[in-house]
N, C-alpha and C positions, 0 to 999 in steps of 0.2 A: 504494500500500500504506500508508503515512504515514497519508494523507488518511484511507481507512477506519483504519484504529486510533483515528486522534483519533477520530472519531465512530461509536466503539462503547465506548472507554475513557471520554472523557468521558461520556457519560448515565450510565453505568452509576454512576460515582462519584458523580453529583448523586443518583442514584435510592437508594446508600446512605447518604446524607447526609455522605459523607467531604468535608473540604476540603482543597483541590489548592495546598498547600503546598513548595515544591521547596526544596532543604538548602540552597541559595544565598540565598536570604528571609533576612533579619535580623530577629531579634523582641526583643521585650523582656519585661520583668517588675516590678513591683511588690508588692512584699508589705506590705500593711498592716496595722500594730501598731493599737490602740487607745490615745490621747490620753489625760492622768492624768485621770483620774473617769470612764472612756467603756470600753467594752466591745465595738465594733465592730473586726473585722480580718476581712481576707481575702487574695485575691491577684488583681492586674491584669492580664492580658497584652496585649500588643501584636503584632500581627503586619504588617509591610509588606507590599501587597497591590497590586503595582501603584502606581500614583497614592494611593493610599487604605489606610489605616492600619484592619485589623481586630480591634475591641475586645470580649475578654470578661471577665469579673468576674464575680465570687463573694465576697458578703460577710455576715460573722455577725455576730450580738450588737446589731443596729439595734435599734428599736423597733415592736414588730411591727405588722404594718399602715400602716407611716406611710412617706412617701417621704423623699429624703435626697438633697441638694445633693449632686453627684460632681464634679471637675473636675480639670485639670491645671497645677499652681501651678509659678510659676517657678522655685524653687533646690530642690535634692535636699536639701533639710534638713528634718528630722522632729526634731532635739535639741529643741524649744524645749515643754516639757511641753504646751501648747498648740497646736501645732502653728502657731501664729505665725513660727515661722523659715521656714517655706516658699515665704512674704510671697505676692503676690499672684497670683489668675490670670494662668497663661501668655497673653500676650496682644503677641508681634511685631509685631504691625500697628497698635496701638493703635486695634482696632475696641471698637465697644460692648459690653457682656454681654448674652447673647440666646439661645435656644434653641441646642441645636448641631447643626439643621438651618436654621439661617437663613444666608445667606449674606455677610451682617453679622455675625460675633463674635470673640467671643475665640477665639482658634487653642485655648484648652484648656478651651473649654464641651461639659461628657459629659452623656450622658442622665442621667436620675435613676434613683436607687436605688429598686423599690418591695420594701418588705420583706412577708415573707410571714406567717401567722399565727405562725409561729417567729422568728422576727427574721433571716431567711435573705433575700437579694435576688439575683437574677443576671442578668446585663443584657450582651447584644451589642449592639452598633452598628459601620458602615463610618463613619467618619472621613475629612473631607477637611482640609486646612490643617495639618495637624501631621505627619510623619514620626520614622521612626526611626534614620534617616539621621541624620548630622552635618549640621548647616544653621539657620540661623536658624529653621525652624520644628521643629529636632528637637526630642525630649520626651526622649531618654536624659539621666540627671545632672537630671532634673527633679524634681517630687513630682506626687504623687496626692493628694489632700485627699477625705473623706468629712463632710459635714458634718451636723447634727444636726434641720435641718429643711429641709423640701423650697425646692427653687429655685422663682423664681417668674420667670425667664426677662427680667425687665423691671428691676429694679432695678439701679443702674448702685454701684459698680461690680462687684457680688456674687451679685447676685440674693438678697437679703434670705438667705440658707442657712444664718443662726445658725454655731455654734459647730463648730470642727472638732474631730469624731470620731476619725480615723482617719490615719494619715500612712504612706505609703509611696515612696522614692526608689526612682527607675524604672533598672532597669541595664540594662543588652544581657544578652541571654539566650542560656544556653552553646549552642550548636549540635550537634546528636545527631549 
């Protein structure tokens, strides 16, 4: 009986596009304010999924049309009107900076932002290397950085990403 329910429950929930999140999951959150002179904010979540951390994001006030450095910096500090207190990408393992499908990178390289003819971007990816767990690769008490020009996946230790936009410190998210 088990057996059939899982497989008449599950299709059924892929076939409505729900995802099969259970109240024991730990998620997180980010909210991002916009940087002094910058106009970009939105909001991160994080969700632990298994082995693998699933990220979605929504963000305003980019520059429309244009893509935009995302990533996940080491200290949950946004004070610094630049968003320089956040200091550098999250990076435990002292890998290279790199696409954050390469199997080589920094534990906090995120897709890019591409904004829309409004300056609207919204972007999923599964994540591996980072959790939301307590642990050398969590990301809670971390930051979010949005920066003002696209990554270019190769430049060490940045990805050439210009100027940070947007800052948001990543907490654990209340559980419904």
């Amino acid at each position: 009986m088990r057996r059939r329910l899982r497989f008449v429950l599950l299709p059924a929930a892929l076939a409505a596009g729900c995802q099969l999140f259970s109240a024991e999951q730990v998620g997180a959150v980010a909210e991002l304010r916009p940087t002094h002179g910058h106009t970009a904010s939105g909001t991160v979540y994080f969700q632990q999924v298994g082995a693998r951390v699933h990220l979605h994001a929504v963000v305003t006030g980019l520059r429309p049309g244009r893509e935009h450095g995302f990533h996940v910096h080491e200290a949950g500090d946004c004070s610094a009107a630049d968003g320089s207190s956040a200091r550098g990408h999250f990076n435990p393992y002292g890998k290279p900076h790199a696409h954050y499908s390469a199997p080589e990178r920094h534990a906090g390289d995120l897709p890019v932002l591409k904004a829309d003819a409004s300056g609207r971007a919204a972007v999923e990816a599964d994540l591996d290397i980072i959790t939301v767990a307590s642990g050398p690769t969590g990301i809670v008490g971390r930051s979010v950085i949005v920066h003002a020009e696209p990554d270019d996946f190769r430049t060490q230790p940045h990805g050439s990403s210009g100027a940070r936009i947007a800052c948001g410190v990543i907490r654990r998210a209340p559980r419904d």
